[in-house]
C-alpha positions in Angstrom: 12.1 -23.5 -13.4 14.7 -22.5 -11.0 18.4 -20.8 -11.7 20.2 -24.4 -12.0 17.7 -26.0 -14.0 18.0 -23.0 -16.0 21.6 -22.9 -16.1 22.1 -26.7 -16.9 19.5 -26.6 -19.8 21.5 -23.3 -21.0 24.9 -25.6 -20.7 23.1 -28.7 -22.5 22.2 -26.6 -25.6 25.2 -24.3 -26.0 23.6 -21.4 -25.9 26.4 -19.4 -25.3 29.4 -21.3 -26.6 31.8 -18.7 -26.1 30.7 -17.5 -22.9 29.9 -13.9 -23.9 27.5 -13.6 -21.2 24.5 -13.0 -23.8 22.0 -15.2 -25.4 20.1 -14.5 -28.4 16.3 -14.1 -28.0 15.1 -16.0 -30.9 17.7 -19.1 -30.0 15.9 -19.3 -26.4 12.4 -18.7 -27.3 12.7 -21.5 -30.1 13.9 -23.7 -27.6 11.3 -23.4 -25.2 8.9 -23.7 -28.0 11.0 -27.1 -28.9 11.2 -28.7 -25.1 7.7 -26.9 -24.1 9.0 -25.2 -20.9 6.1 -24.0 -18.3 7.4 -20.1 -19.5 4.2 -17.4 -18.9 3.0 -15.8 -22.3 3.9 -12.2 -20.5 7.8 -13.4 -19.8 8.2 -14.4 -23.4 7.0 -10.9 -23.9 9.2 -9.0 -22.3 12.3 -11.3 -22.9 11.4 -10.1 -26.6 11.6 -6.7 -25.2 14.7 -7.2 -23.7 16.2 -8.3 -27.0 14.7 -5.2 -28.7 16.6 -2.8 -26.2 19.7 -4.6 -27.0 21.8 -3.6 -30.3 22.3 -7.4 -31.7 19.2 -8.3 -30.5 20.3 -10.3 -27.1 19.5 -10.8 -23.6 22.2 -10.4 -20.5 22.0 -13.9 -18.6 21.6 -12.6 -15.6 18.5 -10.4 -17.2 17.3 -13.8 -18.2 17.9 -15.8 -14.7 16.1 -12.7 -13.3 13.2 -13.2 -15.7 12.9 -16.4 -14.7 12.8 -16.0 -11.1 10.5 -13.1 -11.1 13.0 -10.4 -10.0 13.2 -7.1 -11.5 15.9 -4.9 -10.8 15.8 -1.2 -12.1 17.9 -1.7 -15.1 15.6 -4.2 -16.0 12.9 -2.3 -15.9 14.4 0.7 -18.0 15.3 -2.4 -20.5 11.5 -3.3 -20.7 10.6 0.7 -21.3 13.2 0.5 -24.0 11.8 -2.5 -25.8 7.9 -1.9 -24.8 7.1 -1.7 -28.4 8.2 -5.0 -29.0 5.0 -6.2 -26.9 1.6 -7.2 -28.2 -0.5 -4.3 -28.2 -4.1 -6.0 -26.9 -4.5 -5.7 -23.7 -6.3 -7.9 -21.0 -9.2 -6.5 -21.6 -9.4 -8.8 -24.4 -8.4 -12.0 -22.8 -11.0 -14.4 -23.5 -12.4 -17.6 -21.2 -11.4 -15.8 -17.6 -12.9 -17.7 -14.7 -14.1 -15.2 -11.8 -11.4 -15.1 -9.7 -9.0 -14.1 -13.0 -11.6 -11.5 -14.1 -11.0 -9.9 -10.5 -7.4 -10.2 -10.7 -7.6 -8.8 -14.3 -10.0 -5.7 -12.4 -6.8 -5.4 -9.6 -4.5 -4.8 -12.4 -6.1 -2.2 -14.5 -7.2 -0.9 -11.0 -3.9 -0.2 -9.3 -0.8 -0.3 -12.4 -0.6 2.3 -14.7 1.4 0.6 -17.3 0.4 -2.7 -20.0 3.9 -4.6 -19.1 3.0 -4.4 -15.5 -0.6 -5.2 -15.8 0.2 -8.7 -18.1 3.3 -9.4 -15.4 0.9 -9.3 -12.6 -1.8 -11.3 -14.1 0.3 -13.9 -15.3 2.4 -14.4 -12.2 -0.6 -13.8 -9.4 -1.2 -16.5 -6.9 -4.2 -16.9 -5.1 -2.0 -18.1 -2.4 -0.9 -16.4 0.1 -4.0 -14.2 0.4 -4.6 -10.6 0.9 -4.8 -11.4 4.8 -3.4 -7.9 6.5 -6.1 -5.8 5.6 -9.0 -8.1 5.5 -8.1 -9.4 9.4 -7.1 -5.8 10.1 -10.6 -4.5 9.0 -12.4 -7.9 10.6 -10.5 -7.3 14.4 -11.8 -3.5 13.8 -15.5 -5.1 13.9 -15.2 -7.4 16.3 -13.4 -4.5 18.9 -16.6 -2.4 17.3 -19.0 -4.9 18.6 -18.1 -5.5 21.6 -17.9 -2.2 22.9 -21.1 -1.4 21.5 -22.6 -4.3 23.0 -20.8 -3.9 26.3 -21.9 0.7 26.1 -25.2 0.1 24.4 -24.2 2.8 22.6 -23.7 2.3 18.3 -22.8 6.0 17.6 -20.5 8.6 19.0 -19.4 6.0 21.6 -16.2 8.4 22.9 -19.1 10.4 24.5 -19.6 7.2 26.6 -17.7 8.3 30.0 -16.3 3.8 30.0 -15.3 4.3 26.7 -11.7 6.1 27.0 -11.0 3.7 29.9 -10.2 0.5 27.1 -6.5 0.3 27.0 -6.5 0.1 23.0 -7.5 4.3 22.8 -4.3 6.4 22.7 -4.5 9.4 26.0 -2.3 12.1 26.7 -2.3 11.3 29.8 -1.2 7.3 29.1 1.9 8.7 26.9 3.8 6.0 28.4 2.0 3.1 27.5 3.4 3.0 23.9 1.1 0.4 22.4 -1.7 3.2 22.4 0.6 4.7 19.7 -1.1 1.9 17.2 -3.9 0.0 19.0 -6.3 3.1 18.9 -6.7 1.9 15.5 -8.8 -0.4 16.6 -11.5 1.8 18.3 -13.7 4.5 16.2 -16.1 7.3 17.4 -19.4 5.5 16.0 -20.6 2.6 13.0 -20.2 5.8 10.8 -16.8 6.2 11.0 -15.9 2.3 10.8 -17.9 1.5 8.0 -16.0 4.2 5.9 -12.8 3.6 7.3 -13.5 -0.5 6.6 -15.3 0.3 2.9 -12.4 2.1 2.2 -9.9 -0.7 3.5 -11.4 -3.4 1.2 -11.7 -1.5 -1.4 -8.4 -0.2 -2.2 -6.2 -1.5 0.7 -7.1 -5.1 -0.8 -6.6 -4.8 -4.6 -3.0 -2.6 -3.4 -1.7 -5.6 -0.9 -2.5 -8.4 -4.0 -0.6 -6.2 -6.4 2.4 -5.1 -3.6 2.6 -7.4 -1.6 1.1 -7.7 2.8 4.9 -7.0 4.0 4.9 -3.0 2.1 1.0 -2.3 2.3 1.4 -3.0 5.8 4.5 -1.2 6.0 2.8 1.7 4.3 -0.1 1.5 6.8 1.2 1.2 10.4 3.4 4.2 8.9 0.3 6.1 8.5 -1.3 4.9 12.0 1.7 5.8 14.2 2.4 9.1 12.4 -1.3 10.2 13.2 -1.2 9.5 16.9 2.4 10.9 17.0 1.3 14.1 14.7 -1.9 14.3 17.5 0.4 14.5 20.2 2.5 17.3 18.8 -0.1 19.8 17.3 -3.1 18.9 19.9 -1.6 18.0 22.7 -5.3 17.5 24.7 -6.7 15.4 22.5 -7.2 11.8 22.4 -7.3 9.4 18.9 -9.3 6.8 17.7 -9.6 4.7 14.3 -7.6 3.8 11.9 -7.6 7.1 9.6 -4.2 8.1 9.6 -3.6 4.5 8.1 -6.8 4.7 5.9 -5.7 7.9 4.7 -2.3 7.0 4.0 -3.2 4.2 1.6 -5.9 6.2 0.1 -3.3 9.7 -1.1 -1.0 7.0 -1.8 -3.6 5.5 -4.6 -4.8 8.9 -5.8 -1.5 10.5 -6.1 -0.6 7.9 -8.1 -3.3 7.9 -10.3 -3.0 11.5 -10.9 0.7 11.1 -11.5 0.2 8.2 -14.3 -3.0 9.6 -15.7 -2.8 8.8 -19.0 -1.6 4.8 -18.2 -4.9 4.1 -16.0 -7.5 2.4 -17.6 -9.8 2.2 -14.7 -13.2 3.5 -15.6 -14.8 6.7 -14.6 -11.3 7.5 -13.1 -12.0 11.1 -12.9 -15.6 10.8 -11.2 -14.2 8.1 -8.9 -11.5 10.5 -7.8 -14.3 13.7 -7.1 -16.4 11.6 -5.5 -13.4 9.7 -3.4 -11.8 13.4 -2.6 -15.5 14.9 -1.4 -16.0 11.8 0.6 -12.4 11.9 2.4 -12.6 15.5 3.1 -16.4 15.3 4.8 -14.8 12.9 6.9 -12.0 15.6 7.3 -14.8 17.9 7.9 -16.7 16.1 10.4 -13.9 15.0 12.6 -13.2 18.7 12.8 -16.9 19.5 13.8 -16.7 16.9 16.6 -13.8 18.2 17.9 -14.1 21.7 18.6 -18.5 21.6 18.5 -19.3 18.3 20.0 -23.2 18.0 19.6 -23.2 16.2 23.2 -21.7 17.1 26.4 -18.4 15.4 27.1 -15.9 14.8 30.3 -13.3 16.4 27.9 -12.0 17.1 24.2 -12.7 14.8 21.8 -10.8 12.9 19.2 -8.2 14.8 16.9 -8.8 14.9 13.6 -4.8 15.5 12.7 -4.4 11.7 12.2 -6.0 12.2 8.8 -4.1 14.6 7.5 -0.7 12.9 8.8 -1.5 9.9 7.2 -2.2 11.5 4.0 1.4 13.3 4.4 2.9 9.8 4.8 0.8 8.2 2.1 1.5 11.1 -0.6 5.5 10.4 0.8 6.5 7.2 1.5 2.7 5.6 0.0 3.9 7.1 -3.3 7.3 5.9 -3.4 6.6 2.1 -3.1 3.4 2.4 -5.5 5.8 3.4 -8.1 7.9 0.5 -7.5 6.5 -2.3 -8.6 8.5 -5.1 -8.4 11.7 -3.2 -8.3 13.7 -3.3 -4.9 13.2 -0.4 -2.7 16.4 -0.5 -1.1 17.7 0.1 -4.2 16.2 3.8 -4.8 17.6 6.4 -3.2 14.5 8.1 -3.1 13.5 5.1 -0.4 16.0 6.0 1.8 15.3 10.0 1.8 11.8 8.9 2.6 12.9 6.6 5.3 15.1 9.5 6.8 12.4 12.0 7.0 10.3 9.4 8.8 12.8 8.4 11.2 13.4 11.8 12.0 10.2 13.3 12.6 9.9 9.5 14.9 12.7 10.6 17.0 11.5 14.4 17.3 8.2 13.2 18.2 9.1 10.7 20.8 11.7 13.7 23.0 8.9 15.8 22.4 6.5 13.5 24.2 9.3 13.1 27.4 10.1 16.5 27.7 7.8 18.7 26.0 4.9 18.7 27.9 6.6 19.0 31.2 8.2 22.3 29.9 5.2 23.9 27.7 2.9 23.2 31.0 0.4 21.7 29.1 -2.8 21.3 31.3 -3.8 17.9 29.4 -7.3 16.1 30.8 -6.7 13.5 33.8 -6.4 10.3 32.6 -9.8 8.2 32.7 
């Protein structure tokens, strides 16, 4: 149903004879009971908790238009936490009859939202279409690059040790500053099928269910954010070091995800949540760990230093800042927060101190960086 439809069937019944602005909850569920309107079960819902927030027990129109058209503004949201206790208290777990596909979609929601409302808005209102296709075709080009260098080096593990490999154009340099692509295409390349495999596992496991629950335009926002402040955080703290993989974006949607879980404790219902985040913290700091290891004691000789490992911890930074900040914004408009815009400011910031640090800063430090291969 779409905001004339709505409007028109709102003038054909009178709803609102006197033009107050407000409808009352019980005369607009009763008629789309009456004149069976395709209305999901969770809208009802929350149009009854809308009412509940409101003193006589009615809804704004313009509340109700939003309802309609799946938009939630911020003081709609406060509305819902207002009237949440008008809402059924069985939760999704109890849904009967789910086909496959709806139990996974069920699994996303108690997965990534911390509250009920959310979790029965999302499963009611998911489409299958369009897909989860950033990180999925992200993770499948990281494969296909994988392959073919391996193929091409005959080498499967610790391929940066290969003296070919840091001559593709996808690996960022030091000394190929200027070619600004490397900023973000050296997510493409990794070290070994050790480092791809987690950085892929990791990508489908919680960089899928968090773009079907926020949408491809802010996971890959979120992302890329974390990929170009890795490289960018490389070039400022280890200023000889080349990068490859796509940690700092890995990393950013994985602090994003944990910090938000810690932060909304009590609302998960994902099982095992506190082994799951042990065993996902040990697992992302040995990665930590090891990049560390290979930089500064590679176990083979190499034509120069080896991969940073700062891209990790500068796409955590980004995910536990800017990650967090649109996880907790489900469905509500980010340009209307002005946390957004402090986080957005920071980043732009530390984008333009990085980028006159890379024209003039190595020129005036002196920094003996490795030729170029």
């Amino acid at each position: 149903m779409d905001r004339s439809s709505l409007l028109q069937l709102i003038q054909e019944q009178q709803l609102d004879p006197e033009n107050t602005g407000f409808i009352g909850a019980d005369t607009f569920t009763g008629l789309v009971h009456r004149h069976e309107l395709p209305l999901d079960p969770a809208k009802l819902d929350m149009l009854v908790a809308l009412a509940q927030s409101n003193e006589r027990g009615q809804v704004c129109y313009q509340e109700l238009v939003d309802l309609i058209s799946s938009k939630r503004s911020s003081s709609f949201k406060r509305a819902i936490a207002n009237g949440q206790r008008a809402l059924p208290q069985d939760g999704l777990l109890d849904e009967p009859g789910l086909g496959v596909y709806k139990r996974f979609v069920r699994y996303v929601a108690y997965e990534i939202l911390p509250r009920e409302v959310d979790r029965h808005w999302y499963f009611y209102r998911h489409r299958s279409c369009p897909p989860p296709v950033f990180m999925a075709s992200v993770t499948l080009a990281q494969i296909i690059v994988f392959l073919c260098y391996g193929a091409r080096l005959n080498k499967w593990v610790l391929q940066t040790y290969h003296p070919e490999y840091m001559k593709s154009p996808l690996v960022y340099h030091p000394g190929h500053r200027a070619r600004a692509w490397r900023f973000l295409t050296y997510m493409f390349m990794h070290v070994g099928l050790e480092q791809l495999g987690f950085n892929a596992l990791l990508q489908l496991m919680i960089g899928v269910p968090l773009e079907m629950v926020h949408g491809l335009l802010r996971i890959s926002l979120l992302y890329l954010a974390g990929v170009l402040a890795g490289s960018l955080t490389v070039s400022i703290t280890d200023m000889r070091a080349p990068v490859v993989g796509g940690s700092g974006g890995v990393y950013a949607l994985c602090s994003a995800h944990l910090a938000n879980v810690v932060m909304n404790w009590a609302g998960m219902r994902c099982p095992y949540k506190l082994l799951r985040m042990v065993l996902a913290l040990v697992c992302m700091s040995s990665e930590v760990g090891r990049a560390v290891w290979l930089r500064f004691s590679p176990p083979l000789p190499a034509s120069g230093p080896q991969p940073s490992f700062m891209a990790h911890l500068a796409g955590a930074v980004v995910g536990v800042s800017m990650g967090l900040t649109i996880l907790r914004s489900y469905e509500a408009r980010l340009r209307d927060q002005c946390g957004w815009w402090v986080v957005l400011l920071a980043y732009g910031t530390f984008l333009l101190f990085a980028i006159f640090w890379n024209i003039f800063a190595y020129d005036l430090l002196g920094a003996h960086i490795p030729p170029p291969p």
